[in-house]
KEPA-284481 format. One record per residue (C-alpha): x, y, z. Coordinates in pm, 1 decimal, always signed. Each point is the difference from the previous one (the first is absolute). Layout:
# KEPA-284481
<site east="X" north="Y" up="Z"/>
...
//
This chain:
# KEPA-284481
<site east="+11743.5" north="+12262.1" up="+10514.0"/>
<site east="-379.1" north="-108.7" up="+26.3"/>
<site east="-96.0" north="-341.1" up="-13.9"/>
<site east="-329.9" north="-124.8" up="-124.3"/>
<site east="-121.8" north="-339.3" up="+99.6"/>
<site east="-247.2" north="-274.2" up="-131.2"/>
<site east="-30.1" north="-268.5" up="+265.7"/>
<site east="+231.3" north="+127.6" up="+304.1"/>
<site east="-250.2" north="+2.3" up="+270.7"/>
<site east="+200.9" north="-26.4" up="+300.5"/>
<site east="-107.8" north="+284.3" up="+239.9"/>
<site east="+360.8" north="+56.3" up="+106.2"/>
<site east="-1.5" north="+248.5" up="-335.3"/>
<site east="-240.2" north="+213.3" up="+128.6"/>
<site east="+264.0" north="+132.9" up="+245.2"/>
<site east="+113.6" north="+341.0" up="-183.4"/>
<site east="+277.3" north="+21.0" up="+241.6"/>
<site east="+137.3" north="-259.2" up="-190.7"/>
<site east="-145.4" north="-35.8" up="-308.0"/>
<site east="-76.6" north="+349.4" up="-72.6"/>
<site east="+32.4" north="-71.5" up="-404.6"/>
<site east="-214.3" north="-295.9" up="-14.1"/>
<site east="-330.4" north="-13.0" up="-170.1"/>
<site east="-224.1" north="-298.2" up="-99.8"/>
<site east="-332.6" north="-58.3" up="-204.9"/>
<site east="-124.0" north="-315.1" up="+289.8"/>
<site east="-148.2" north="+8.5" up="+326.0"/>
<site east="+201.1" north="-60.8" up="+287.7"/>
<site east="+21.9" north="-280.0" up="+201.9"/>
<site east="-107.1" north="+264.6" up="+322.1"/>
<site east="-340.3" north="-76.9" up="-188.2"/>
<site east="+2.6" north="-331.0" up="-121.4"/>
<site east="+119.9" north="-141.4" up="+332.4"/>
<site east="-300.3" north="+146.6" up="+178.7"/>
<site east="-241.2" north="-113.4" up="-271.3"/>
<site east="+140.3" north="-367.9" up="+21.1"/>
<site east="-52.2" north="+50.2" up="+410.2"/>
<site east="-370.0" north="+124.1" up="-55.8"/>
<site east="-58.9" north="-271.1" up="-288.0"/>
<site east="+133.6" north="-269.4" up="+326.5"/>
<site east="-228.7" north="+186.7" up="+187.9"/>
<site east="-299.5" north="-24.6" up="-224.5"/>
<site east="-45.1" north="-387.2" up="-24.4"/>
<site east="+70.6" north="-65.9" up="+352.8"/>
<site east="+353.2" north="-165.8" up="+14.9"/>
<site east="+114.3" north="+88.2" up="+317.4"/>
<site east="+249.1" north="-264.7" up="+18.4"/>
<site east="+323.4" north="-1.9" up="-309.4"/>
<site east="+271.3" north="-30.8" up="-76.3"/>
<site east="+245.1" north="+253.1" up="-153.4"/>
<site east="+285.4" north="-74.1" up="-295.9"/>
<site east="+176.4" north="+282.7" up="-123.6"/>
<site east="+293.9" north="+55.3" up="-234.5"/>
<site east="+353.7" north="+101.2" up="+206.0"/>
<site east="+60.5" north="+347.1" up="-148.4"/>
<site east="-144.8" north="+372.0" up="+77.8"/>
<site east="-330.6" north="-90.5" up="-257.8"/>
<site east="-103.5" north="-300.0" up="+190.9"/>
<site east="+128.9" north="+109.2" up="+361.1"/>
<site east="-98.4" north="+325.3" up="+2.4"/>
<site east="-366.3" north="-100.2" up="-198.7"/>
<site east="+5.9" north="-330.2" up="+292.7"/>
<site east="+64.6" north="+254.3" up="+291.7"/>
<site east="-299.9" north="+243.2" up="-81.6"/>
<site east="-220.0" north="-289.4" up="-71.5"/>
<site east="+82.1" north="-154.8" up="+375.2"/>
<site east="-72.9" north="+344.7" up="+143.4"/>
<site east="-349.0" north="+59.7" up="-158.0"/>
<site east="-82.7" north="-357.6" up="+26.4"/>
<site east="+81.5" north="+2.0" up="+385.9"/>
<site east="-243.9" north="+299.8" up="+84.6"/>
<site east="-255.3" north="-172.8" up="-268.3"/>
<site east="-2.9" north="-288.0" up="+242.1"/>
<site east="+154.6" north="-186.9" up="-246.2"/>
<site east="+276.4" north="-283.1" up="+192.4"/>
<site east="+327.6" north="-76.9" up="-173.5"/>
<site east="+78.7" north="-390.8" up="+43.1"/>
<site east="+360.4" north="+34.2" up="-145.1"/>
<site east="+190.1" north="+217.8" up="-244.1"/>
<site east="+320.3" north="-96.5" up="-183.6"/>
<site east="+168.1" north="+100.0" up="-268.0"/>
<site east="+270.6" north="-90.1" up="-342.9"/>
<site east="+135.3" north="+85.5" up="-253.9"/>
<site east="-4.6" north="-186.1" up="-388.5"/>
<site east="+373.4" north="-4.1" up="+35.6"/>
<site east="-3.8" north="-174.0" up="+365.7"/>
<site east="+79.4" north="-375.5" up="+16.8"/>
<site east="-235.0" north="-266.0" up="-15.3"/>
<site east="+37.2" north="-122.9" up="+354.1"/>
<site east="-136.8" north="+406.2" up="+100.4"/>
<site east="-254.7" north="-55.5" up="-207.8"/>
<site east="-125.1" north="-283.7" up="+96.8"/>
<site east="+20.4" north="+170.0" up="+366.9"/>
<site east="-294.2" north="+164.1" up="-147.8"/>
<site east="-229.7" north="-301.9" up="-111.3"/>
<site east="+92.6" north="-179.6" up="+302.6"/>
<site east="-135.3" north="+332.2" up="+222.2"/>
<site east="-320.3" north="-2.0" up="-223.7"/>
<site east="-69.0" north="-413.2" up="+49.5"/>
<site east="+53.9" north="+55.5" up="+376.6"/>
<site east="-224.8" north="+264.1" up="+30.9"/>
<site east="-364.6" north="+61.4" up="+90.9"/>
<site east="-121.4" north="+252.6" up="-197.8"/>
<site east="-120.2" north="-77.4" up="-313.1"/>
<site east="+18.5" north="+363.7" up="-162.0"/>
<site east="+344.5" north="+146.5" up="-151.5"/>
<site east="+64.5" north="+351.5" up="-83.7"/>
<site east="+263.4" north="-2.7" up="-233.9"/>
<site east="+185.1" north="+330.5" up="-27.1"/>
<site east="+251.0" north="-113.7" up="-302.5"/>
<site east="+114.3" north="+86.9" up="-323.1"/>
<site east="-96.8" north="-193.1" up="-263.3"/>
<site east="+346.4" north="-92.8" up="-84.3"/>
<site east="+70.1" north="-177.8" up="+333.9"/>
<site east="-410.2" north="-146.7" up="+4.6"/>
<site east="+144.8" north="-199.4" up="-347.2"/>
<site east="+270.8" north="-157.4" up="+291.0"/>
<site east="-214.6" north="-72.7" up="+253.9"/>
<site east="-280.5" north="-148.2" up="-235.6"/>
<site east="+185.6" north="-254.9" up="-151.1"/>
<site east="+144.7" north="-112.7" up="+413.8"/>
<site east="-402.6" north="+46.6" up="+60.0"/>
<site east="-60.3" north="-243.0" up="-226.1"/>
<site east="+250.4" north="-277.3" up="+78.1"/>
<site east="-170.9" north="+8.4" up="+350.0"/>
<site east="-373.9" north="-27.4" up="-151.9"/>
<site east="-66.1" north="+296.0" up="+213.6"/>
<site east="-346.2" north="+73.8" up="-105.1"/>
<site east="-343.1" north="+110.9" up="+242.2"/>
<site east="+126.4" north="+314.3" up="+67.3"/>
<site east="-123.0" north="+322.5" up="-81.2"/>
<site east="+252.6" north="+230.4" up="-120.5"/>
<site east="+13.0" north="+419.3" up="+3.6"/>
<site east="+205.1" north="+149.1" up="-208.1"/>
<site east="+154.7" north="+315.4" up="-77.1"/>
<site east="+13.6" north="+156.4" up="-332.1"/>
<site east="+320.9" north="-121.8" up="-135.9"/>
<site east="-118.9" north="-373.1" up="-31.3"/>
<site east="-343.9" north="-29.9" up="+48.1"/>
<site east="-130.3" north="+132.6" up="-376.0"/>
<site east="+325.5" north="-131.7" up="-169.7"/>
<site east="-81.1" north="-265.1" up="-282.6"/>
<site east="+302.1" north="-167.7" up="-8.1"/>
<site east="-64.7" north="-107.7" up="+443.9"/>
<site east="-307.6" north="-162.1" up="-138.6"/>
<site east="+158.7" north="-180.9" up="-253.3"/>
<site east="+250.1" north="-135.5" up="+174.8"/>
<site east="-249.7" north="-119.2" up="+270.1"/>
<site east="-57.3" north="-329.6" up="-94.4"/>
<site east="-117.7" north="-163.9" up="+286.3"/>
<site east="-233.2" north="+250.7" up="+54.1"/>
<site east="+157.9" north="+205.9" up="+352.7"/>
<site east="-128.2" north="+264.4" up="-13.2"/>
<site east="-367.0" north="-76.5" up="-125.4"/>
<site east="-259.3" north="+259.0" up="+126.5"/>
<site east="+291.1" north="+291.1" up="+97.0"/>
<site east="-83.5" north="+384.4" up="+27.4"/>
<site east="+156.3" north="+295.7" up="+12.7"/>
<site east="+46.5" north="+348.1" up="-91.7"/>
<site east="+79.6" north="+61.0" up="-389.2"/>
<site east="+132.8" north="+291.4" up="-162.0"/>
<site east="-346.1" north="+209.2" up="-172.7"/>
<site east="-96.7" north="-137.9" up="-376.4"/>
<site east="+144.9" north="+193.8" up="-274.3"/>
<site east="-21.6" north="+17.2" up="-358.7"/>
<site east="+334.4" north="+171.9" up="-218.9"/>
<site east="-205.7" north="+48.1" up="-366.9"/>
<site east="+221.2" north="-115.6" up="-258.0"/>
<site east="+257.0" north="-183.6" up="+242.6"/>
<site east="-54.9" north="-343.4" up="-100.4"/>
<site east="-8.1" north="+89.4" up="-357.0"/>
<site east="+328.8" north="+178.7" up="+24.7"/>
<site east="+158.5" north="-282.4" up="+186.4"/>
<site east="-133.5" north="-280.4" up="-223.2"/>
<site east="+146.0" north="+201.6" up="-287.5"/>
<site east="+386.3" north="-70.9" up="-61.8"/>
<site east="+31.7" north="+180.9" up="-380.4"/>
<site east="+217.0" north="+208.9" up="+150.6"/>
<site east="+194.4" north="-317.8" up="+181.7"/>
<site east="+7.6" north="-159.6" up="-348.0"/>
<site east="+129.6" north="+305.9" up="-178.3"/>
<site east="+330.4" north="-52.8" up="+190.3"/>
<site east="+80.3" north="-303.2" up="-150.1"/>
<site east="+213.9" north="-100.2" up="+288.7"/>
<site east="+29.3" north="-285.5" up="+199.1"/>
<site east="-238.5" north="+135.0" up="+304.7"/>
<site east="-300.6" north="-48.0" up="-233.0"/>
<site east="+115.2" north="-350.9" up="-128.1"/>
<site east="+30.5" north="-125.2" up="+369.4"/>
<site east="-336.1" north="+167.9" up="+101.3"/>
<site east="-190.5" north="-142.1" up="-272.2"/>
<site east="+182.2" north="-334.4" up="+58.5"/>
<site east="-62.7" north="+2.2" up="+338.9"/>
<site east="-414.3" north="+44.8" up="-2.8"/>
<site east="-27.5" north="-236.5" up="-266.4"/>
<site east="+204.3" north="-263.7" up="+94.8"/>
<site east="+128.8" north="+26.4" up="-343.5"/>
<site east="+322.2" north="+16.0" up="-226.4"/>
<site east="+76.8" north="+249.2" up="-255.5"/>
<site east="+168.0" north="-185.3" up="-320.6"/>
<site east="+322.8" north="+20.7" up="+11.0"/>
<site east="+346.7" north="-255.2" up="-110.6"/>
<site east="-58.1" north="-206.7" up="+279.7"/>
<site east="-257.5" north="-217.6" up="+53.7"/>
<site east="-208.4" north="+41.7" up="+314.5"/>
<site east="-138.1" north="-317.4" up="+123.5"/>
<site east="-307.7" north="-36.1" up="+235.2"/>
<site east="-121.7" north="+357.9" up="-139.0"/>
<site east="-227.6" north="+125.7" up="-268.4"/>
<site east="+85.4" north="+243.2" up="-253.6"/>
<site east="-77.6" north="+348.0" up="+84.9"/>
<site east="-204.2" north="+198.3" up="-286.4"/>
<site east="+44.8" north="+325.5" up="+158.1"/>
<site east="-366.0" north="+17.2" up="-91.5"/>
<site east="-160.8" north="-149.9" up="+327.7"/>
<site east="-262.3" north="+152.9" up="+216.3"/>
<site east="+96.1" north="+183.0" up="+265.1"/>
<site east="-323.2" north="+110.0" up="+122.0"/>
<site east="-103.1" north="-383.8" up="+89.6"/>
<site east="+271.0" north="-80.9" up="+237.9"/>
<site east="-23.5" north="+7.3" up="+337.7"/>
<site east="+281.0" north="+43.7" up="+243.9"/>
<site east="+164.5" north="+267.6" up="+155.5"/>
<site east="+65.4" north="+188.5" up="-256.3"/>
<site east="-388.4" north="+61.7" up="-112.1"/>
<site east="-104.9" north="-21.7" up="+310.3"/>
<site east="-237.6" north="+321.7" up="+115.5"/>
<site east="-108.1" north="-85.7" up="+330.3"/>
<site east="+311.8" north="+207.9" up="+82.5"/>
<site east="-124.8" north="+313.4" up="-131.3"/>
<site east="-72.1" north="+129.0" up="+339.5"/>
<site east="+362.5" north="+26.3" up="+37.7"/>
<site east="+56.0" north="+124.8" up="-364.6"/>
<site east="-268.2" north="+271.7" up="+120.6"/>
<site east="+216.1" north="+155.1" up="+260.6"/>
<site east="+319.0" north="-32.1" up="-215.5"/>
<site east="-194.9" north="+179.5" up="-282.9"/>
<site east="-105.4" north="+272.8" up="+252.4"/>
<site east="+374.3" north="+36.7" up="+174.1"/>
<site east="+102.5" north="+100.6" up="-357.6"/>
<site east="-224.5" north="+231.9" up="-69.6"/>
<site east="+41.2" north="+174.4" up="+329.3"/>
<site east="+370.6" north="+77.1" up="-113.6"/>
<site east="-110.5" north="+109.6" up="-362.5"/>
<site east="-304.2" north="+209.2" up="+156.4"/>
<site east="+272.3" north="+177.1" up="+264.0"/>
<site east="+277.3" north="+26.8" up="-261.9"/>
<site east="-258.2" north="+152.5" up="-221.8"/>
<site east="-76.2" north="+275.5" up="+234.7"/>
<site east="+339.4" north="+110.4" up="+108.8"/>
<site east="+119.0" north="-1.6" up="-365.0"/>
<site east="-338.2" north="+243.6" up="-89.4"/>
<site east="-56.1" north="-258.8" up="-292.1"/>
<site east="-273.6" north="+126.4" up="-225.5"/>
<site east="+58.7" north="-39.8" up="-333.5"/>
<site east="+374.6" north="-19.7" up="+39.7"/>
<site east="+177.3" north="-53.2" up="+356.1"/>
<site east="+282.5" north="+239.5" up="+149.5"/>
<site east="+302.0" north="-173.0" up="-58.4"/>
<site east="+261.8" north="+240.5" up="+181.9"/>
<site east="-165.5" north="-101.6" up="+346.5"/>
<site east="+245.9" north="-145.2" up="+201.7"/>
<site east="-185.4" north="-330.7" up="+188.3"/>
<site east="+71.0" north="-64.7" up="+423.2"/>
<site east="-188.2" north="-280.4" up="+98.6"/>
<site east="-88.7" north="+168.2" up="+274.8"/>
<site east="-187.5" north="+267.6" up="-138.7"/>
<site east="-181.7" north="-249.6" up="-242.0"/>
<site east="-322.0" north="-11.9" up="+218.7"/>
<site east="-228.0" north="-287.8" up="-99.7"/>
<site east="-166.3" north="+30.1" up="+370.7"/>
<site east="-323.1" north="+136.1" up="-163.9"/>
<site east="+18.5" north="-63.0" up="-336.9"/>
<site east="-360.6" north="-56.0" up="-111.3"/>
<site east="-77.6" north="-198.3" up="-304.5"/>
<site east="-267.4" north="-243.8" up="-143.3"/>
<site east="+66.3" north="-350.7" up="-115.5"/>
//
């Protein structure tokens, strides 16, 4: 069956020979990894270092970077690698590598799941003077920024996944009627949860307000409101529409769609489905 992803940008699924199903709505990485070399290039740092996650997005994304960078006359001081799940002594492998070395530019090839790790190890070393490259993943994710307290990675660049505006996303996320209209217990927690709030009930809840039901969603701020993600939302919005725009032709949908065709998802062929957003 076809596959359509969002943010998988390892190269390795280019290979049709053995991902011949697998589609995806982001660059990859055989791009971004020679734009991060030529960006290296482009101010002059001839001298970094190199930190990459330890799995095929950051060693693959890593290994094309060192290739390109090598015939850009770009010189690799070190390059090591972890993992989020990797114990604290490997990790601290890591900072110890970056305090011993020269180079005062790091190209960071790493999800932003394990750059939450390694900030907060970053920061009980006071690691700061450095600039930092980053790949897509980390370096336009909100919640890396907030976390950075002690102000790491100050002044970082990278390469960011294109702008993009969904019309009518944030309004239909911001609007839970249809949450509400359950009256279950997923919309009780949710709307506990962002308001830091109780709902009346037998029990007493101490420390917490009384939830109206009536607050205002569209002035929080957290993760749940927050837009700056909508680059992301963008591709999801356009992977979907890809399989509605291919299942539309192969069902001859006009004003009412063939039912008695019998699906293969090999025969579905979203390859050059053409559509506008």
């Amino acid at each position: 069956f076809f596959q359509i992803s969002h943010f998988a940008t390892c190269a390795c699924l280019s290979d049709k020979t053995k991902y011949p199903s697998f589609l995806r709505t982001i660059p990859s990485d055989y791009y971004q990894s020679r734009a991060l070399a030529q960006l290296v290039k482009h101010f002059g740092w001839t001298w970094v270092g190199a930190v990459r996650t330890n799995d095929d997005y950051g060693n693959n994304g890593m290994a094309t970077f060192t290739e390109i960078a090598e015939q850009l006359g770009i010189c690799l001081e070190y390059s090591v690698s972890f993992f989020r799940t990797d114990s604290t002594e490997k990790i601290r492998k890591v900072i110890e590598t970056i305090q011993a070395s020269t180079s005062k530019v790091i190209v960071a090839f790493v999800s932003h799941l394990d750059m939450d790790v390694l900030i907060h190890e970053l920061s009980n070393y006071n690691l700061t003077g450095y600039q930092w490259v980053g790949s897509e993943s980390w370096i336009f994710d909100s919640q890396i920024a907030a976390v950075d307290k002690n102000h790491i990675l100050d002044g970082a660049i990278g390469v960011s996944i294109p702008n993009a505006y969904v019309s009518g996303l944030r309004e239909f996320i911001l609007d839970v009627r249809p949450l509400k209209s359950l009256n279950n217990d997923l919309y009780t927690e949710f709307w506990e949860t962002l308001f830091s709030c109780k709902f009346k009930t037998g029990t007493s809840a101490e420390n917490y307000r009384q939830c109206t039901g009536h607050e205002d969603l569209t002035g929080v701020e957290n993760s749940f409101t927050d837009m700056s993600l909508m680059p992301i939302f963008n591709n999801v919005y356009k992977g979907v529409y890809a399989v509605a725009h291919a299942l539309h032709n192969i069902l001859g949908c006009d004003k009412s769609c063939n039912r008695n065709v019998q699906l293969d998802p090999f025969t579905v062929s979203m390859k050059t489905t053409l559509f506008i957003t």
